[in-house]
SERO-4910 file (N, C-alpha, C, O; in steps of 0.05 Angstrom, whole numbers):
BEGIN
 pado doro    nc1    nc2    nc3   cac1   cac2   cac3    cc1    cc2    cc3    oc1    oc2    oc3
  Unk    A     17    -24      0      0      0      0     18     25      0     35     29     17
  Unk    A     11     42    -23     23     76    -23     11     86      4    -12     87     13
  Unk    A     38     93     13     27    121     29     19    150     18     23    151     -6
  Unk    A     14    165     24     -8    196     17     16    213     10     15    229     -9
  Unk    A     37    209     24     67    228     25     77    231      0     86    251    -10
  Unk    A     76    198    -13     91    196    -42     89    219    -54     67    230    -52
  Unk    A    108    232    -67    103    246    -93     94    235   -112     91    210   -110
  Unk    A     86    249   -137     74    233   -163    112    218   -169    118    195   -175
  Unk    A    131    246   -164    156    226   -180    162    194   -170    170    174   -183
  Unk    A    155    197   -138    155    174   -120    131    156   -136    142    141   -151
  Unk    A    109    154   -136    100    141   -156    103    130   -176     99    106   -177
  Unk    A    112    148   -206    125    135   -223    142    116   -217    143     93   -227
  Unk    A    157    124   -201    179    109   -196    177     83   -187    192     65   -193
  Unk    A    151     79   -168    144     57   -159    126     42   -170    114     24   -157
  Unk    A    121     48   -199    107     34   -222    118     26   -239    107     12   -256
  Unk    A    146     34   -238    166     16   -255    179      2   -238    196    -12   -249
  Unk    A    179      0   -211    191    -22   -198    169    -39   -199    178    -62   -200
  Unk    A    143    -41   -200    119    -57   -196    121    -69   -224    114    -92   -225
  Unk    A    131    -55   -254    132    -61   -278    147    -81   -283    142    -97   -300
  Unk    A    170    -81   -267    201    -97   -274    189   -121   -261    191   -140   -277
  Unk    A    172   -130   -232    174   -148   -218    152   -164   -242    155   -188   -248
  Unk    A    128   -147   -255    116   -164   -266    126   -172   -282    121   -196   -283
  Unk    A    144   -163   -306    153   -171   -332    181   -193   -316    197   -201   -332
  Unk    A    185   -200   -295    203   -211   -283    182   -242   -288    181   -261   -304
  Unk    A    169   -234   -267    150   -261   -265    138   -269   -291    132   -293   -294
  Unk    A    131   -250   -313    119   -262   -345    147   -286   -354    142   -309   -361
  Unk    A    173   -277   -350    188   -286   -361    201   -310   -339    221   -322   -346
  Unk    A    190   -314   -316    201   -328   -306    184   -355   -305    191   -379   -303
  Unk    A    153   -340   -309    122   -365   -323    120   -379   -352    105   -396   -361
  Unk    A    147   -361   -366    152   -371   -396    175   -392   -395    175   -414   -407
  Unk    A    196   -383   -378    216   -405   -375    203   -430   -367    206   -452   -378
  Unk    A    189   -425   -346    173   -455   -332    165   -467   -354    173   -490   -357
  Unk    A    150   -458   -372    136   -474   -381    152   -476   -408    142   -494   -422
  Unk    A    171   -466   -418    193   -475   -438    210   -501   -425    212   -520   -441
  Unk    A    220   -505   -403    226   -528   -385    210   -551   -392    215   -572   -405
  Unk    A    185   -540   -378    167   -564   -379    168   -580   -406    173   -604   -408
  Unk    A    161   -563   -428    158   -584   -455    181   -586   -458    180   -597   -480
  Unk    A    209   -584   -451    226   -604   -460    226   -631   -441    227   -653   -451
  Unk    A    224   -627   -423    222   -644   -395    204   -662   -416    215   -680   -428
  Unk    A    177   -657   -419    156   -674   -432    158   -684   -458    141   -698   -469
  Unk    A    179   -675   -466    182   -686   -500    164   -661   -516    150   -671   -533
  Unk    A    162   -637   -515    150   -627   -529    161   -606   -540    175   -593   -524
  Unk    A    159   -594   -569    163   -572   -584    197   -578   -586    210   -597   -578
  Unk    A    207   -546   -604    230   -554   -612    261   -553   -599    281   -558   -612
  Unk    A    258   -546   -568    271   -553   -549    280   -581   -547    302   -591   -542
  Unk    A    254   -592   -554    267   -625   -540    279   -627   -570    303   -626   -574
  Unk    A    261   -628   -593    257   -639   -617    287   -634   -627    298   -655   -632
  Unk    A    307   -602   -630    327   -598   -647    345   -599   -621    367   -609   -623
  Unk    A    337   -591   -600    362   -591   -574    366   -562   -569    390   -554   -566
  Unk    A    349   -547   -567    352   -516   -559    356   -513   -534    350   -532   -520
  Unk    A    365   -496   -525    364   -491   -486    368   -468   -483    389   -456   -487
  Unk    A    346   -459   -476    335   -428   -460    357   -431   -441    360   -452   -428
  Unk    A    376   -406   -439    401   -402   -422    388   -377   -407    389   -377   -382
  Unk    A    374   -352   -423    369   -335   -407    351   -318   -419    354   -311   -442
  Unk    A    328   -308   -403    312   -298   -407    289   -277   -390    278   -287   -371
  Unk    A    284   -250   -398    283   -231   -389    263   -209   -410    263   -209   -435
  Unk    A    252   -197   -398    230   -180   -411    240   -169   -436    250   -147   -431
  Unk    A    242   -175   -459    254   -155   -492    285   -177   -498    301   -174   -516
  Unk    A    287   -194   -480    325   -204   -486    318   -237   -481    308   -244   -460
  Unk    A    325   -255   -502    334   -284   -493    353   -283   -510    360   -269   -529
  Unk    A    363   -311   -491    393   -329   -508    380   -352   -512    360   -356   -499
  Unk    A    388   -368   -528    382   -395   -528    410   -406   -544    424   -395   -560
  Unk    A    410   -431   -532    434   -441   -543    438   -475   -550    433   -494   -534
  Unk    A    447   -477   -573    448   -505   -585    473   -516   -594    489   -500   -606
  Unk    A    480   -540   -590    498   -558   -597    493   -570   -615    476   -589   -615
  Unk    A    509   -560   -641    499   -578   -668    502   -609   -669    518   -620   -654
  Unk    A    486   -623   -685    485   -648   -685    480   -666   -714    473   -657   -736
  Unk    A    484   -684   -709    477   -699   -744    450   -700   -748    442   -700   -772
  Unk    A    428   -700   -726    403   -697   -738    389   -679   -742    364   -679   -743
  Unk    A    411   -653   -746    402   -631   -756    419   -616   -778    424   -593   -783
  Unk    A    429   -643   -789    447   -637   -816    435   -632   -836    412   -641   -836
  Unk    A    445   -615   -862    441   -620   -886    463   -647   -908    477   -665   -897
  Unk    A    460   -644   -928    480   -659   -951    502   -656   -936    513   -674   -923
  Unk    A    509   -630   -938    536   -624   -933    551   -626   -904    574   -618   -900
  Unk    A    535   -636   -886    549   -635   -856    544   -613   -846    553   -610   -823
  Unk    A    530   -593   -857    531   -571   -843    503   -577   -829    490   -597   -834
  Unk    A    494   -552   -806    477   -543   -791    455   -532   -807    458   -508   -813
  Unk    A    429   -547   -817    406   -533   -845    407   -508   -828    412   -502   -805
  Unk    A    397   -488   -867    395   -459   -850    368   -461   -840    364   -440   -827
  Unk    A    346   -475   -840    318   -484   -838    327   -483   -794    313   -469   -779
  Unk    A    348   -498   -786    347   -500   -760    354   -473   -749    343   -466   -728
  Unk    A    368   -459   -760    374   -433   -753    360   -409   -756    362   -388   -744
  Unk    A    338   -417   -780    318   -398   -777    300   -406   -752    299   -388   -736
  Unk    A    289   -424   -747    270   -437   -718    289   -428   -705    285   -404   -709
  Unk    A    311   -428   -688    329   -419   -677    328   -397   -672    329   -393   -648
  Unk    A    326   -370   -691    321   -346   -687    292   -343   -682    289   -332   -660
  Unk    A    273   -348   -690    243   -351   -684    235   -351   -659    220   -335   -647
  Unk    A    252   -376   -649    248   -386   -619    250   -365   -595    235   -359   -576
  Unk    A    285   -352   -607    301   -338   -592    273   -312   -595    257   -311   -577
  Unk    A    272   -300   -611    257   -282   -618    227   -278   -603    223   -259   -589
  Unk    A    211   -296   -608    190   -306   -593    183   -303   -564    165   -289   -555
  Unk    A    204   -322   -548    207   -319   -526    220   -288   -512    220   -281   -488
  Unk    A    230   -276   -531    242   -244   -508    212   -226   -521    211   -201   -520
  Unk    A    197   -238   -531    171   -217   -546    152   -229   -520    139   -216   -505
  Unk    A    154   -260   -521    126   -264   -495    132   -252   -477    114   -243   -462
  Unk    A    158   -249   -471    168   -250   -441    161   -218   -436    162   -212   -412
  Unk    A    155   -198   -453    158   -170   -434    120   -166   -452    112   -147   -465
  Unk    A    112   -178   -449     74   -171   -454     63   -177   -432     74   -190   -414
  Unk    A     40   -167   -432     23   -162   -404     16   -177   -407     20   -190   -428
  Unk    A      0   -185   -383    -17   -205   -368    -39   -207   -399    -47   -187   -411
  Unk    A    -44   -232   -407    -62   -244   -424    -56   -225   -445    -73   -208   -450
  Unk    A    -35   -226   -456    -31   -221   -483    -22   -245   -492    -19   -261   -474
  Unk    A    -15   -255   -515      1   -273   -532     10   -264   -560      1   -244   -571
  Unk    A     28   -280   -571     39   -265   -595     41   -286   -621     42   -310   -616
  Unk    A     42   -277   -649     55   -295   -669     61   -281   -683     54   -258   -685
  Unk    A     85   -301   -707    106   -290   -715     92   -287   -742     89   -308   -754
  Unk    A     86   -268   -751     78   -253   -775    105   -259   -803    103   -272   -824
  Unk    A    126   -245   -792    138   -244   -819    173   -247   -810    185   -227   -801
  Unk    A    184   -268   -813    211   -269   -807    236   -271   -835    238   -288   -852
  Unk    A    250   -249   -831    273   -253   -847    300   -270   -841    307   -263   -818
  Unk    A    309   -279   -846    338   -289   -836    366   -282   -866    362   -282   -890
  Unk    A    390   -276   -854    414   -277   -869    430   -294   -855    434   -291   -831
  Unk    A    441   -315   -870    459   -336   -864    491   -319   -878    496   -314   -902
  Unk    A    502   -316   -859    531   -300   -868    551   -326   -866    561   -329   -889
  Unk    A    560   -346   -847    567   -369   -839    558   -402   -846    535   -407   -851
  Unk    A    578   -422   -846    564   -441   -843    575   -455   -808    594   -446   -795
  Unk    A    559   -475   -801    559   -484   -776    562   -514   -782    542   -525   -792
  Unk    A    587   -530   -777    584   -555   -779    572   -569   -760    567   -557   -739
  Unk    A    562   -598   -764    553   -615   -747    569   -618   -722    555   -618   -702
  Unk    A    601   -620   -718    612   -625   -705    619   -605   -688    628   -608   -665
  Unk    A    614   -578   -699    618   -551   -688    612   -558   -648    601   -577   -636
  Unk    A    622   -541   -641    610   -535   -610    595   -514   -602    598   -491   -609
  Unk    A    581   -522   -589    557   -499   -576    548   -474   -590    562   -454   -588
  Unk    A    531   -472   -600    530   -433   -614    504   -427   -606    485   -442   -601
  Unk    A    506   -391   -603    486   -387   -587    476   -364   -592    491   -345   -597
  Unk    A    446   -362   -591    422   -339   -605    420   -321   -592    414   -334   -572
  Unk    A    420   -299   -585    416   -273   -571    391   -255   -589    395   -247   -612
  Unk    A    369   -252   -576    356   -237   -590    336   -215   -567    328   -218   -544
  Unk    A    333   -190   -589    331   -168   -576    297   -156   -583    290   -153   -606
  Unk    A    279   -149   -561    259   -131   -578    267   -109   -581    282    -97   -565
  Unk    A    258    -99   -604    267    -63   -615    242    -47   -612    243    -23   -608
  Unk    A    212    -62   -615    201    -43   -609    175    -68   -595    172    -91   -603
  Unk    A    159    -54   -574    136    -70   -571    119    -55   -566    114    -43   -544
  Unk    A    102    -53   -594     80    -35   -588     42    -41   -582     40    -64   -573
  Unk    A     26    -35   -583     -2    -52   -574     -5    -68   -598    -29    -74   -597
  Unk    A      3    -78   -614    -14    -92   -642     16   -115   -649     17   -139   -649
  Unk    A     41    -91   -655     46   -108   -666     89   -105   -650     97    -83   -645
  Unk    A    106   -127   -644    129   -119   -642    147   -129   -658    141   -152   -666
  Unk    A    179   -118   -671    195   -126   -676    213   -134   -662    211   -125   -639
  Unk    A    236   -153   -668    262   -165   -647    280   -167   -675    273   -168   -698
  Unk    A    299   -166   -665    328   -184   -681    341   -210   -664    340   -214   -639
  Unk    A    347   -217   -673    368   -236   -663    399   -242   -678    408   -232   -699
  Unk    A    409   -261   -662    445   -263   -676    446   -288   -674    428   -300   -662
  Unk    A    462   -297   -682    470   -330   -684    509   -327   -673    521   -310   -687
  Unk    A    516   -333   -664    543   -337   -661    560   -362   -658    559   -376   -638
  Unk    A    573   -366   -676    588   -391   -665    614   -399   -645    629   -380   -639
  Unk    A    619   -415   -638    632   -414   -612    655   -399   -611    664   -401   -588
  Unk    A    670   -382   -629    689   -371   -623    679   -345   -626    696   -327   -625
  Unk    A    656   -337   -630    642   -309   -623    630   -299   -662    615   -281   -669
  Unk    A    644   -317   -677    634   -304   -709    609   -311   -713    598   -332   -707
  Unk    A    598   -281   -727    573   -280   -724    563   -297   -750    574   -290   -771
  Unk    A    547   -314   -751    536   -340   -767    514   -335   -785    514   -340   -809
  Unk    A    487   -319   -768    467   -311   -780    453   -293   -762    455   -296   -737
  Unk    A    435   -270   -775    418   -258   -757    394   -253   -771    393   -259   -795
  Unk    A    370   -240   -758    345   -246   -769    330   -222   -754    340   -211   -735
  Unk    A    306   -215   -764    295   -192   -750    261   -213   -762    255   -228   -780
  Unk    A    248   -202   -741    216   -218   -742    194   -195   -730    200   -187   -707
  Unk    A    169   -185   -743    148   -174   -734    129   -193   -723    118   -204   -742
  Unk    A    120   -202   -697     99   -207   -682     75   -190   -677     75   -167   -668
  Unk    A     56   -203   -683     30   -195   -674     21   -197   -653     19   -221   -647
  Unk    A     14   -184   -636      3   -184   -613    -32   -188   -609    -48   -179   -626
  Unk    A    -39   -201   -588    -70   -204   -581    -76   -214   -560    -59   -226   -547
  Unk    A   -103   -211   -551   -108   -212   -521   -111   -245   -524   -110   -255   -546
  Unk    A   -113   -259   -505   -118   -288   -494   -143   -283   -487   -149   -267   -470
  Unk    A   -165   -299   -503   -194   -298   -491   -189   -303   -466   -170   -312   -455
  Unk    A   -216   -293   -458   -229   -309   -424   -235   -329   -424   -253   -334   -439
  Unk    A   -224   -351   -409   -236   -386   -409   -213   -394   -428   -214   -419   -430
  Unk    A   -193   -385   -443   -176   -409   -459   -158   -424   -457   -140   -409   -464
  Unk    A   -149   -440   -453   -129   -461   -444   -103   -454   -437    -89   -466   -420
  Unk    A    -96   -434   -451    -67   -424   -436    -68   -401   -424    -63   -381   -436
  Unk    A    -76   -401   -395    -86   -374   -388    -61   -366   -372    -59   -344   -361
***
């Protein structure tokens, strides 16, 4: 409970600390349940081997260890996994800073593959950013890096935003 004393600046101020704790907990109810479906065998966490490293209102990492069953012809890493890869990365720092019963989808994603990523490669890892989140609709970028920090591929994606009916399954 505010006390009467607050200033309005004291206010503001204590509406972006009330802002941070909620967009804290959006992103800490998205991790849970990004856990859970790999735990359960579900989506493309379990499916390609993604792992949510870190995640925070407008910012995730996610990070993957290439493998042979996400090869092309050539031994390399398909650019098909690296686009889902940025998607993912993308996705999740867009759920993670929306309010209470919003949800989002990915409208329109670009990707540039500058790099290739062999199968045998070690660990490389997605960093992606929101640039803008506005009521309808947000953009993010993301990066691809491979383990010695060269940048592999990056991607920018517009999400749509919308409310979560009342009564729907993922509330």
């Amino acid at each position: 409970m505010r006390s009467s004393h607050r200033s309005d600046e004291g206010d503001a101020e204590m509406a972006e600390v009330d802002d941070r704790r909620d967009d804290t907990d959006r992103a800490r109810d998205y991790r849970a349940l990004v856990e859970y479906g790999a735990a359960a065998g579900i989506g493309l966490g379990h499916s390609l081997g993604f792992r949510l490293e870190s995640l925070t209102a407008g910012r995730s990492v996610w990070t993957l260890v290439p493998s042979s069953r996400a090869a092309d012809a050539r031994y390399a890493l398909a650019g098909g996994v690296l686009a889902a890869l940025i998607e993912v990365a993308i996705s999740s720092a867009v759920q993670a800073g929306l309010p209470d019963r919003t949800t989002q989808t990915t409208s329109q994603l670009s990707t540039s593959f500058v790099g290739a990523v062999r199968v045998d490669d070690p660990e490389i890892c997605c960093e992606a950013t929101v640039l803008h989140l506005g009521g309808r609709t947000a953009t993010a970028e993301a990066r691809v890096f491979g383990c010695d920090g060269t940048l592999v591929a990056h991607g920018t994606a517009t999400c749509l935003l919308f409310p979560i009916p009342s009564g729907a399954a993922h509330e």
